[in-house]
Backbone as ProteinMPNN parsed JSONL, in Angstrom:
{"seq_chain_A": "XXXXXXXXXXXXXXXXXXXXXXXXXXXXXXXXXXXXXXXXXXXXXXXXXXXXXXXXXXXX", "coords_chain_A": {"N_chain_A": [[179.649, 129.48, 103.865], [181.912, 127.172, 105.863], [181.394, 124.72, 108.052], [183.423, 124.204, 109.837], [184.392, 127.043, 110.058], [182.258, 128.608, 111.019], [181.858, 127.628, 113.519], [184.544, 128.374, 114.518], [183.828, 130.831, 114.552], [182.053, 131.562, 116.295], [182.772, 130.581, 118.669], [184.587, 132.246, 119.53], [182.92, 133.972, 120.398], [181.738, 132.984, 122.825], [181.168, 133.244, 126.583], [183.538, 132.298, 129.054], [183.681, 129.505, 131.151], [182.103, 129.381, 134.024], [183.879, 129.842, 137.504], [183.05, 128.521, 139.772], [181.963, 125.72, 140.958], [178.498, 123.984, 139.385], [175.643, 121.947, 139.143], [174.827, 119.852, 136.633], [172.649, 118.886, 135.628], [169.261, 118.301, 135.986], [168.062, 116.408, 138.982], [165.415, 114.337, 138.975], [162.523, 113.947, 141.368], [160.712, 111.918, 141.631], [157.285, 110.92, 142.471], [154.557, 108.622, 143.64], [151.521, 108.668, 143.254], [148.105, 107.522, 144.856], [146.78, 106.777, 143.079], [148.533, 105.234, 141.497], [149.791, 106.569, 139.619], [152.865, 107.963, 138.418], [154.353, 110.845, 139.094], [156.5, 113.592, 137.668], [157.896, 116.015, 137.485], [155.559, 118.042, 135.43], [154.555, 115.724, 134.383], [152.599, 113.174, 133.85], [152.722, 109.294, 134.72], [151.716, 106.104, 133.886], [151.976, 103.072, 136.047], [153.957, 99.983, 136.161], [152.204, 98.399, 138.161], [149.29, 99.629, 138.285], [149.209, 99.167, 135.45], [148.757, 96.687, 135.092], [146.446, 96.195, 136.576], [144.433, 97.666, 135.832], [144.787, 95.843, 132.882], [143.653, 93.108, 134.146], [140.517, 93.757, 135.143], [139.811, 94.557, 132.469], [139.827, 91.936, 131.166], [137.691, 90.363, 133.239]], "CA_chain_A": [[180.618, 129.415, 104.944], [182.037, 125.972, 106.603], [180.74, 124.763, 109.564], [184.166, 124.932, 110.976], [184.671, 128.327, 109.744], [181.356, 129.268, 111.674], [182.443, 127.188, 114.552], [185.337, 128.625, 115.157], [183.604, 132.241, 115.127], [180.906, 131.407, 117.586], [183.566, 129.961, 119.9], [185.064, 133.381, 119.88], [181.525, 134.724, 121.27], [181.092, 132.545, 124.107], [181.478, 133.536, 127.888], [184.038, 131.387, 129.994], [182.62, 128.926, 131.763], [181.933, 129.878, 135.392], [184.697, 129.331, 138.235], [182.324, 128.009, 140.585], [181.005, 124.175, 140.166], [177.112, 124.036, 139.472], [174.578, 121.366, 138.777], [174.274, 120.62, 135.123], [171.267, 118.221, 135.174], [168.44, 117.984, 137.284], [167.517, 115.28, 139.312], [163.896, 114.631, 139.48], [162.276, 113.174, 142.469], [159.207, 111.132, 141.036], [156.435, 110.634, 143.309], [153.551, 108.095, 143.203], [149.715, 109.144, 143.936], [147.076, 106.88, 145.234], [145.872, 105.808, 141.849], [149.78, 104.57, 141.037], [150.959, 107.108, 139.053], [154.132, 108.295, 138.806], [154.041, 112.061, 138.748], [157.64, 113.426, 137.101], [157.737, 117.42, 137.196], [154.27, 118.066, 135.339], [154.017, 114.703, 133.323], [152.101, 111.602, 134.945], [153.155, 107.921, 133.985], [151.507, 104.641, 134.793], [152.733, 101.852, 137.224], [153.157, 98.736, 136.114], [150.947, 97.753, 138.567], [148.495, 100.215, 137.244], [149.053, 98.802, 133.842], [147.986, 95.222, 135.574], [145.301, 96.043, 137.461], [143.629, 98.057, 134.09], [144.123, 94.329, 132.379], [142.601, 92.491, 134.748], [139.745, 94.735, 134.756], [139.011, 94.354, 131.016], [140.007, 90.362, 131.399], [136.785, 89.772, 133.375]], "C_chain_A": [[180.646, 127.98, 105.472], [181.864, 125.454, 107.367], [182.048, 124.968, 110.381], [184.575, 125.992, 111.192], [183.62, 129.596, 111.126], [181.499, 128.944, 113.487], [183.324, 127.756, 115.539], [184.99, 130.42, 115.699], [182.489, 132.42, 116.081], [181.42, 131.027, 118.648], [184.433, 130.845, 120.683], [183.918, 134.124, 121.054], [180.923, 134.407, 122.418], [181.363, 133.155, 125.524], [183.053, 132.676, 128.203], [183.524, 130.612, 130.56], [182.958, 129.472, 133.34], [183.216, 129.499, 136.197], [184.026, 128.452, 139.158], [181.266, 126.892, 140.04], [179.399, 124.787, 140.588], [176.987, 122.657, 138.591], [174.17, 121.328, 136.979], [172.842, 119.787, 134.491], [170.791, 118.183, 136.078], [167.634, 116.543, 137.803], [166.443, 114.947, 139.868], [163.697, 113.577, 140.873], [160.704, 112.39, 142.179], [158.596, 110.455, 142.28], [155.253, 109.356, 142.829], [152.046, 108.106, 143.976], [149.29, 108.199, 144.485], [146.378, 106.25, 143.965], [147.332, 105.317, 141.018], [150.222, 105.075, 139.886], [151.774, 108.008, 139.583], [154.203, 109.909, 138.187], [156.013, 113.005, 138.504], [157.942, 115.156, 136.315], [156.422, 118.003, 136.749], [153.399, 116.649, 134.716], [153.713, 113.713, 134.442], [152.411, 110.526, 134.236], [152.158, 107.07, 134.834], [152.081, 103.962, 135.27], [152.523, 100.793, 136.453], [152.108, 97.722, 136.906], [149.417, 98.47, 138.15], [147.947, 99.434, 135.955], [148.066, 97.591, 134.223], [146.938, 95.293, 136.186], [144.09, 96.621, 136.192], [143.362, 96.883, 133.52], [143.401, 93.768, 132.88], [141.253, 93.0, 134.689], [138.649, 94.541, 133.57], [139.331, 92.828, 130.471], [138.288, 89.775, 131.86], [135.489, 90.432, 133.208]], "O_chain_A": [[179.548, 127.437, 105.59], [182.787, 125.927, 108.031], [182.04, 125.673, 111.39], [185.12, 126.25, 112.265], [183.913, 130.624, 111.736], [181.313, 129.733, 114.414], [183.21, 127.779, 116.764], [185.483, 131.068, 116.622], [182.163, 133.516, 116.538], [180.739, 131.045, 119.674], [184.91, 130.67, 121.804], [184.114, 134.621, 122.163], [180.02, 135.005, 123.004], [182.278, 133.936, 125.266], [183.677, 132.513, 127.154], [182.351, 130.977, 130.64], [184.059, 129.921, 133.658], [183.857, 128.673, 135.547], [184.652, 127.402, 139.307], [180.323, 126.932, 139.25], [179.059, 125.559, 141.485], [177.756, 122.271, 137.712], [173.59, 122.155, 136.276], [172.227, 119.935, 133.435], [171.41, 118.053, 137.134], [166.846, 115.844, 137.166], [166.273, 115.122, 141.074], [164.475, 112.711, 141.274], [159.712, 112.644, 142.861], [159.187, 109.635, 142.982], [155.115, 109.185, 141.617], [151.697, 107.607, 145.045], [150.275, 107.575, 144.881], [145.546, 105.342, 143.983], [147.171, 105.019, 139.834], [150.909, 104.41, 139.111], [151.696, 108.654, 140.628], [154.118, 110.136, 136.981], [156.715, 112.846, 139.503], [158.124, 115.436, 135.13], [155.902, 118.608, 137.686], [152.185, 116.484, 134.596], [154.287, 113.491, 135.508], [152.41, 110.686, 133.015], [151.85, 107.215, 136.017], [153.248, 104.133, 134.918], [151.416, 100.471, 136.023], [151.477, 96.736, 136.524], [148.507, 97.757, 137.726], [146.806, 99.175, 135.571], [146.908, 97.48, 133.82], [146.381, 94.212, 136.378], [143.103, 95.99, 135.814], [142.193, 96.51, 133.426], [142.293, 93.677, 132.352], [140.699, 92.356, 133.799], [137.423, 94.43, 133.549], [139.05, 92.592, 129.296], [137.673, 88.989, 131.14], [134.448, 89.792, 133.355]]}, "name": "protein", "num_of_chains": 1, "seq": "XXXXXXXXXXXXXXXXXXXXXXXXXXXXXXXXXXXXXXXXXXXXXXXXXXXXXXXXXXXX"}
């Protein structure tokens, strides 16, 4: 079968889309701890100041 063949019969199967506007991405609110990371729903990131203060660190 063609992909537009399949295309066009999965396009039959969909809903409508809603009448009422909604939100279609979420916009995180990224926080930063006391040890300068950046906390980002469950994932943590480093700071570049983080990153710099780690070099220095293993500099002297």
């Amino acid at each position: 079968m063609a992909i537009g063949a399949c295309s066009t019969h999965e396009a039959s199967l969909l809903l409508p889309p809603p009448d009422t506007a909604f939100e279609t991405r979420l916009v995180p609110t990224p926080r930063v701890d006391r040890y300068g990371m950046i906390t980002v729903r469950v994932c943590r990131y480093p700071t570049e100041a983080l990153d710099q203060a780690r070099a220095e660190r293993r500099a002297t």
